[in-house]
N, C-alpha and C positions, 0 to 999 in steps of 0.2 A: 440762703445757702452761700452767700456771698461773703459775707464777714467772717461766719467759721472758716470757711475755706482758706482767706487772709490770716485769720487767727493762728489755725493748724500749722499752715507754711512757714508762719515767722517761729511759731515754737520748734517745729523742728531742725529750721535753720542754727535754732539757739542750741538746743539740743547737739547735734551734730557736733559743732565750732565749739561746744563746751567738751564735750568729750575727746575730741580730734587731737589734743596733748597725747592722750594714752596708746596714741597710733603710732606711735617711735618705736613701741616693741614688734611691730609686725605691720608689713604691708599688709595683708588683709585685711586686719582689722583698722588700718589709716583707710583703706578704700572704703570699706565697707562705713564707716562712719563719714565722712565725704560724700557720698552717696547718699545718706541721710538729708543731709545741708542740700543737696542737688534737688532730690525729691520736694524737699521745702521748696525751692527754688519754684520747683515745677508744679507745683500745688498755687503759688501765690500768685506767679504770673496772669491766668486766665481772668482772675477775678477780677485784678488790678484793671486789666486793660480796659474791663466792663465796667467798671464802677466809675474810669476815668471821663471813658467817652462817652454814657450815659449822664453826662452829669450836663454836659450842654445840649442843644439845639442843633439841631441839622445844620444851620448855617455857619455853627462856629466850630462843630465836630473834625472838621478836619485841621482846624489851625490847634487846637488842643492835641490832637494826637499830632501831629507835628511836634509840637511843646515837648510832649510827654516821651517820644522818642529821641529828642536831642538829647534831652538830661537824665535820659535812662543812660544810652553812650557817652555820654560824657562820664559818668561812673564806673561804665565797663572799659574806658579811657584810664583814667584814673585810676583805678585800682591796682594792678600790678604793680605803679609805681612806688604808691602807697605802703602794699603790702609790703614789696619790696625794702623799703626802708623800714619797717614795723620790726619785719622776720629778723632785722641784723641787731634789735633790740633785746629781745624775745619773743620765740616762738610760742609760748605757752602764752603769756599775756597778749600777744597780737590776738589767737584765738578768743580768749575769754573777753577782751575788749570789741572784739567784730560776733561774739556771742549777748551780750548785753547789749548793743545795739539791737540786735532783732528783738531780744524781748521786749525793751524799752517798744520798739515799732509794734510790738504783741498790745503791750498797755495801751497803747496811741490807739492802737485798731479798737480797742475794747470801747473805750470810751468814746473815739469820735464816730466811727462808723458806724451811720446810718443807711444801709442799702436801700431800705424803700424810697425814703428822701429822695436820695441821690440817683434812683432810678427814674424817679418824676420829679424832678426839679421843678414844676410848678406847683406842687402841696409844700405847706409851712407848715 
């Protein structure tokens, strides 16, 4: 249940951010597609955090999620700046360029995610 989960989140995230150009004609329909990408959001996170810290051993479980929390904030750091410089580019290509990221992460999921693996990392 873990990978579709991942899977769903990053297409909706794609979904959303490829749509969200057409929300200039109406704030609801920019929210309401926003919303979309958040739901992603909130879809992909739970998984992630289980598949991360399920991947070591008790003894290193905590320096891993340590890891995993810096460089999630360092992104949530990051980003506004980012974006920021993108949006004075184009808003419509910022979108569709932070939309093709997620799907590319969609493919990534597809292909490397292994949850059972990854949930006992001691079977090969």
């Amino acid at each position: 249940m873990l990978k579709p989960a991942v899977i769903a989140g990053l297409i909706a995230i794609a979904a959303g951010l490829t749509l969200l150009p057409l929300g200039d004609t109406s704030v609801f329909l920019f929210v309401a597609l926003a919303s979309v990408s958040a739901f992603g959001v909130g879809i992909i996170l739970p998984p992630l955090n289980t598949l991360i810290t399920s991947t070591t051993g008790p003894e290193e479980r905590g320096l891993i999620t340590c890891i995993y929390g810096t460089v999630r904030f360092f992104g949530v750091a990051a980003g506004p700046p980012v974006f920021g410089l993108a949006e004075k580019l184009n808003m419509t290509t910022m979108f569709w360029t932070a939309a093709a990221i997620a799907a590319g992460g969609a493919v990534i999921a597809c292909l490397w995610i292994d949850a059972d693996k990854m949930k006992n990392p001691s079977r090969t």
